[in-house]
Steps between C-alpha positions, in 0.01 A plus 500: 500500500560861642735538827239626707287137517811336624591583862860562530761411864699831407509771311865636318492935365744501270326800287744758376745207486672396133637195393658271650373681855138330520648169417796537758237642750250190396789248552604656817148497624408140397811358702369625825104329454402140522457257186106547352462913659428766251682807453305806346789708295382832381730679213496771279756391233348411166753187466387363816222291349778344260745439823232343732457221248821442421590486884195281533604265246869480588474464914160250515320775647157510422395885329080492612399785369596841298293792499563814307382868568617829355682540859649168564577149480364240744627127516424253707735221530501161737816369665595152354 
C-alpha cells in the first residue's frame, strides 16, 4: 500500500534532517495527536526506512505505509 491511498490527521517535514532527528521529531509529534490519527513523516535520510520500523516495532506504533522516490521518504504511521 502506497502513502498516498491512506489519508493522514498530520503531516511531520523532517527532510534535510539525519538520524536520530526524524525519529525525535516523529516522537515529539505523535505525543501531541490522539490514539488511532496518522502522521505523514517525510525524510530524506537513507536510514530512515530502517529507523521507522524499528521505532514501529519497539513503541506499538503502527508504520502504514513507506514510499520511496529519488527525492524522499514518505511514512505513514497510526498512533497506538
Amino acid at each position: 500500500m502506497t502513502t498516498t491511498d491512506i489519508p493522514h490527521d498530520f503531516e511531520l517535514d523532517a527532510r534535510g534532517l539525519n538520524c536520530p532527528l526524524p525519529i525525535l521529531r516523529t516522537k515529539k509529534a505523535l505525543n501531541g495527536m490522539g490514539s488511532g490519527q496518522v502522521l505523514k513523516i517525510l525524510a530524506t535520510d537513507p536510514g530512515s526506512v530502517r529507523d521507522f520500523q524499528a521505532f514501529s516495532k519497539q513503541t506499538g506504533n503502527e508504520l502504514l505505509g513507506v514510499d520511496e522516490s529519488p527525492e524522499e521518504f514518505r511514512f505513514l504511521m497510526r498512533k497506538r
